[in-house]
MINUMI-265588 format. One record per residue (C-alpha): x, y, z negated. Coordinates in steps of 0.05 Angstrom, whole numbers, always signed. Each point is the difference from the previous one (the first is absolute). Last residue first. Example, Ala and Ser with C-alpha at 12.3 -4.5 7.8 and 13.67 -1.06 7.14 Angstrom:
ZATI        X        Y        Z
ZATI     +273      -21     -143
ZATI      -27      -69      -13
//
This chain:
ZATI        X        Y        Z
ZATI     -572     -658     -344
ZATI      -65      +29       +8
ZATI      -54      -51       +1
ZATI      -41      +12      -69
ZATI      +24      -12      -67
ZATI      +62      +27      -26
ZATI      +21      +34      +70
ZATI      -77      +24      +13
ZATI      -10      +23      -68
ZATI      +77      +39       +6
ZATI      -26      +22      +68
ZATI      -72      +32      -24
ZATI      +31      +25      -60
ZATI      +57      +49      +50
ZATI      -62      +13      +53
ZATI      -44      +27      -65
ZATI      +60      +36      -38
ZATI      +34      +48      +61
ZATI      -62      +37      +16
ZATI      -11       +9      -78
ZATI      +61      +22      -10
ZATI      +50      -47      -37
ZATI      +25      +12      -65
ZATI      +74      -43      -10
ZATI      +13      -44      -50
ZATI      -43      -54      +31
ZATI      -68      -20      +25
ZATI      -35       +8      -67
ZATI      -69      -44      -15
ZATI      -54      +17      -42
ZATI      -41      -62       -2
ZATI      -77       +9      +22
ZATI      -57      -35      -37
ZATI      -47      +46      -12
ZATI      +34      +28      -59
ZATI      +62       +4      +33
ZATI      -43      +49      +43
ZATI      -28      +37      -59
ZATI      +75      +12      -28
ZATI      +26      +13      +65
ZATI      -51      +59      +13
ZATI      +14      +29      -61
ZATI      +68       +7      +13
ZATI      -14      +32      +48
ZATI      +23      -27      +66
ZATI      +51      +26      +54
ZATI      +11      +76      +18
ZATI       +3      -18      +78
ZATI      -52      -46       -5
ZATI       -6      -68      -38
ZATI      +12      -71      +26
ZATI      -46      -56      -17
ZATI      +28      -72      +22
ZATI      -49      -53       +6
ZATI      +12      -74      +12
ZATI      -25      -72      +29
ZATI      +37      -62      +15
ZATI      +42       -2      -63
ZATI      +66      -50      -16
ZATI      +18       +9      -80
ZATI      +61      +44      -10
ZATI      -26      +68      -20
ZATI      +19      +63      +13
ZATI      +45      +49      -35
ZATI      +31      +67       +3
ZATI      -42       +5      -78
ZATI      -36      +75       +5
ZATI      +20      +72      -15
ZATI       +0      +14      +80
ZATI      -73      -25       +5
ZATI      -20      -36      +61
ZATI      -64      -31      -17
ZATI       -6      -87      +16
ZATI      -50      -55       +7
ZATI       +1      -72       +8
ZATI      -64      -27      +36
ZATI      -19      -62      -35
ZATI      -66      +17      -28
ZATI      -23      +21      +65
ZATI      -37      +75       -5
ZATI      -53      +19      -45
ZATI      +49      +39      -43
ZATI      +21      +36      +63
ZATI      -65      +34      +11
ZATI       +9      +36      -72
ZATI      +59      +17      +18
ZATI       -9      +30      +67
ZATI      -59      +43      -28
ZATI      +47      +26      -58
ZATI      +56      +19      +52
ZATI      -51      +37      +43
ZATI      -18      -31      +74
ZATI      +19       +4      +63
ZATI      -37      -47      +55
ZATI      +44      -60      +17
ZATI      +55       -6      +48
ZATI       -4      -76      +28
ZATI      +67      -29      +23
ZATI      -13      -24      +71
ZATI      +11      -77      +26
ZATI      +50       +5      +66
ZATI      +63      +25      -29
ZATI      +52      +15      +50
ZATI      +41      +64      -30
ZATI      -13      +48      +48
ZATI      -78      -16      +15
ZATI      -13      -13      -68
ZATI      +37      +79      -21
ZATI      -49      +18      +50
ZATI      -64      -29      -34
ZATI      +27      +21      -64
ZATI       +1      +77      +24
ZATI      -70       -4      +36
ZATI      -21      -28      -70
ZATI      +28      +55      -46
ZATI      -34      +57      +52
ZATI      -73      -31       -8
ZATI      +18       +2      -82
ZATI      +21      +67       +6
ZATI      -58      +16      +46
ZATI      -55      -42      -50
ZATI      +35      +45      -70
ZATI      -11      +70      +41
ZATI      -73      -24      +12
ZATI       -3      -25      -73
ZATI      +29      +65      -22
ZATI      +63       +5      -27
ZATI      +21      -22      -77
ZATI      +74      +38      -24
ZATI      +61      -19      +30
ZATI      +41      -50      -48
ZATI      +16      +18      -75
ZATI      -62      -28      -35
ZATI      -15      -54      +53
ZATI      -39      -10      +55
ZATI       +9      -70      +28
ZATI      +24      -25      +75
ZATI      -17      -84       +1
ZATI      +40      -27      +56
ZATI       -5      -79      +18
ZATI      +46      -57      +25
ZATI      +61      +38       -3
ZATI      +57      -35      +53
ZATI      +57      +41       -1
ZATI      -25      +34      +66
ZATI      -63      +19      -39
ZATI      +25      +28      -56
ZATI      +60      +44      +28
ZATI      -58      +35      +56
ZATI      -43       +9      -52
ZATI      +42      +29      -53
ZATI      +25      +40      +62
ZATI      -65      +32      +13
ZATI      -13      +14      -74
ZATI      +57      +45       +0
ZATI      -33      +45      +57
ZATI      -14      +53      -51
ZATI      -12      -23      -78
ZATI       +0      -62      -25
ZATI      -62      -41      -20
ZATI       +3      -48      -60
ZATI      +26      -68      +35
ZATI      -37      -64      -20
ZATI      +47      -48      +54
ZATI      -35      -79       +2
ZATI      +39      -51       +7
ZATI      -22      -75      +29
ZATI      +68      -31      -11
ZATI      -10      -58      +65
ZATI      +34      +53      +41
ZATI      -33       +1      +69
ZATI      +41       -9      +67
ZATI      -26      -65      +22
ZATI      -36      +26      +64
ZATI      -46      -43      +24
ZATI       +6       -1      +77
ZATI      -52      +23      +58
ZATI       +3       -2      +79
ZATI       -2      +26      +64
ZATI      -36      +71      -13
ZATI       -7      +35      +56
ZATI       -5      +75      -24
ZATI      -28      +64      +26
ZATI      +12      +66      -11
ZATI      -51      +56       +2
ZATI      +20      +68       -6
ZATI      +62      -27      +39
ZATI      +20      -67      +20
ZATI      -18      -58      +34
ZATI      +20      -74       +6
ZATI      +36       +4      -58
ZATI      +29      -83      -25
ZATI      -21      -37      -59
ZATI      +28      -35      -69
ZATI      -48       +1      -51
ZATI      +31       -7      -72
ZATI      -50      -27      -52
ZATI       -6      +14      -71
ZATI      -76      +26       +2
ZATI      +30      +73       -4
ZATI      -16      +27      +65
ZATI      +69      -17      +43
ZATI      +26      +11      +71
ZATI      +61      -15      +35
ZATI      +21      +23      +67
ZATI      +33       -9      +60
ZATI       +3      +48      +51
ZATI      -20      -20      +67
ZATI      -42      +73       +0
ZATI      +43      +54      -34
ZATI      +16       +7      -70
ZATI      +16      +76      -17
ZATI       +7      -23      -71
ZATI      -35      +73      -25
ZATI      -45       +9      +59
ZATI      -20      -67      +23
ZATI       +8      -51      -52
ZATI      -22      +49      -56
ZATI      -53      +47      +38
ZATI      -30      -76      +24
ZATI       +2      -26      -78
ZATI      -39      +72      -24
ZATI      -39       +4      +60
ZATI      -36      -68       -6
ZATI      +37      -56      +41
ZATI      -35      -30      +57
ZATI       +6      -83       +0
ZATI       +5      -57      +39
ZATI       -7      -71      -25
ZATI      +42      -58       +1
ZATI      +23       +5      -79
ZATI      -58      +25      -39
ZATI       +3      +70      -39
ZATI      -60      +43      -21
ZATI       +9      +72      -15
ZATI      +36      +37      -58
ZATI      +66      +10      +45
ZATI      +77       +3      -26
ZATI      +55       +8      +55
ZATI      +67      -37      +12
ZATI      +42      +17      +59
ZATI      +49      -66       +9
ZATI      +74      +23      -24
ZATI      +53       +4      +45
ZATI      +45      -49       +4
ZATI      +76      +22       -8
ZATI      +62      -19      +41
ZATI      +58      -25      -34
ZATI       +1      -70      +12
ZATI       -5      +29      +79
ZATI      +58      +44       -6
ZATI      +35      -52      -33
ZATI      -10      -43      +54
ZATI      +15      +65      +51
ZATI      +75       +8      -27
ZATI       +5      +56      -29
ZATI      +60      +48      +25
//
């Protein structure tokens, strides 16, 4: 039998509900959730009124609060706020050609938890073909809802932006006009498996789709100032490559040990 000390060492906290909310926040105010955050705490954490709660809408600030309501409309007393220190100082940046079927989702998901500070989705010559620009704004509307929840698992309080998609050539050309001092990198199998040394603060990985790159397509992006760049010996899918860059970056450069 346990004795109760260890039973007590042993005991876990439970987490504080966490919920993401595009309004307003000041500590020692009230507040009513939109239906997104209140469907959230309410239906899908099943958070009750007393329950303590954290809340977040990307300025970098924690707000710590308590329900006093719930429902279709669930309020929040917020208590107070804390800068959250959470953020990598490598600002990266993920250029992922579009998969196909829910794969993007998990790109996403990976990307964001690992610390991505922005998501540029490109059409390439082997990803899905072009969709409609109302087709292209509900992907891009569905991309966000899936960051914002992969924030509210993970703890980050400052949002990775996903940008609108564009073509491989239009991405390039806006790169060039990008900082000077941004490193960037193509995943090519066929590549060097090697990065460099020097300390960087800001990078871009570009990860193909489920065929990879043409070679074509490396050739014009080396020529805008991209450095092929291979993982390892083995090929990765392109679910598996983005997350897998993003935590060797992060290891060499960022804040994952």
């Amino acid at each position: 039998m346990l004795r109760p000390t260890l039973l007590q060492t042993n005991k876990r906290k439970a987490r504080v509900a966490r919920c993401y909310t595009d309004q307003v926040l000041v500590a020692n105010t009230d507040i009513t959730l939109d239906k997104r955050s209140s469907h959230h705490l309410s239906t899908v954490l099943r958070a009750r009124v007393g329950t303590q709660v954290q809340l977040f809408n990307g300025d970098g600030k924690n707000y710590q609060g308590e329900i006093t309501a719930t429902g279709k409309k669930t309020s929040v007393s917020i208590s107070s706020a804390h800068t959250s220190d959470n953020e990598s100082s490598l600002y990266l940046t993920l250029v992922q050609a579009i998969a196909r079927g829910d794969k993007m989702d998990g790109i996403i998901q990976k990307a964001t938890e690992l610390g991505v500070s922005q998501i540029q989705p490109i059409y390439t010559a082997q990803s899905i073909a072009k969709l409609e620009l109302k087709r292209e704004q509900k992907k891009r509307e569905h991309w966000h809802s899936i960051m914002l929840s992969a924030c509210e698992q993970c703890g980050r309080c400052t949002l990775p932006s996903v940008q609108p998609i564009l073509s491989l050539s239009q991405f390039l050309e806006l790169s060039r006009a990008s900082a000077p001092d941004t490193q960037r990198w193509i995943l090519s199998p066929s590549a060097t498996p090697t990065v460099t040394e020097q300390s960087i603060s800001s990078a871009m990985i570009m990860v193909g789709p489920e065929s990879g790159f043409d070679n074509d397509e490396v050739q014009v992006s080396e020529a805008a100032g991209f450095t092929a760049l291979q993982l390892g010996p083995r090929v990765l899918r392109t679910e598996t490559a983005g997350p897998a860059a993003i935590a060797i970056l992060q290891s060499k450069y960022g804040d994952i040990l």
